[in-house]
N, C-alpha and C positions, 0 to 999 in steps of 0.2 A: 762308517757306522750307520745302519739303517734308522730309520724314523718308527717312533714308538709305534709300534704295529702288535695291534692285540686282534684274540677272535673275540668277538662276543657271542654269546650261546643266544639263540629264538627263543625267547618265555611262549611257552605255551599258554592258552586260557583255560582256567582251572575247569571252569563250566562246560566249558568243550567236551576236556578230557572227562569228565566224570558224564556227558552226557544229559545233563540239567540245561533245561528249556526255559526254564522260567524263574527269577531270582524274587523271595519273596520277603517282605517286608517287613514281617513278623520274626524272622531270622535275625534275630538283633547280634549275636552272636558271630556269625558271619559277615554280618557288614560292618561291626569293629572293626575287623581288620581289612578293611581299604577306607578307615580313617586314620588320619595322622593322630600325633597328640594333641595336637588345637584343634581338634574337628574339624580339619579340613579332606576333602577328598580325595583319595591320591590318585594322579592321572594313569592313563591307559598304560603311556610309555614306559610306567615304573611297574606297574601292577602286571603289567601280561596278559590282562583280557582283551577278549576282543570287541570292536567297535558295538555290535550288537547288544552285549554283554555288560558291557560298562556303561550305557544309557539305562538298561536295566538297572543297573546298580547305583548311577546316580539317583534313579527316580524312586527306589527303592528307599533310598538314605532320606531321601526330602521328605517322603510319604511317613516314615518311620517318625523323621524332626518334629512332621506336622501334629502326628497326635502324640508325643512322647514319651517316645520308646528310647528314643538317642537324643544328647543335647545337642546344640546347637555349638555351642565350643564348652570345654572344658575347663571349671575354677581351679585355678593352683593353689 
């Protein structure tokens, strides 16, 4: 019997694909979603973007925290 052999598919970066240069911070909406439920940020590896992209989007989420726009973790 073979060894758990799966494919995993390439995530693409959404940014990429859609051709968007620049992630902006004001976009609260979009950076929702590359946070978890505890406001944390969720890495490259899971999200799909790419290196370029997800520093954008880290610095984006911080810039957003700093005057806020997004909390910093979320009250249950």
């Amino acid at each position: 019997m073979e060894k758990g052999k799966f494919f995993v598919r390439r995530k693409n970066c959404r940014f990429c694909s859609d051709k968007i240069e620049y992630v902006d911070f004001k976009n609260v909406m979009l950076l929702r979603g590359f946070l978890t439920d505890r406001g944390k940020i969720i890495p490259r590896r899971i999200s799909g973007n790419c290196a370029s992209h997800q520093r954008q989007i880290a610095g984006a989420i911080k810039q957003a925290r700093s005057i806020a726009l997004l909390a910093f973790a979320e009250e249950k």
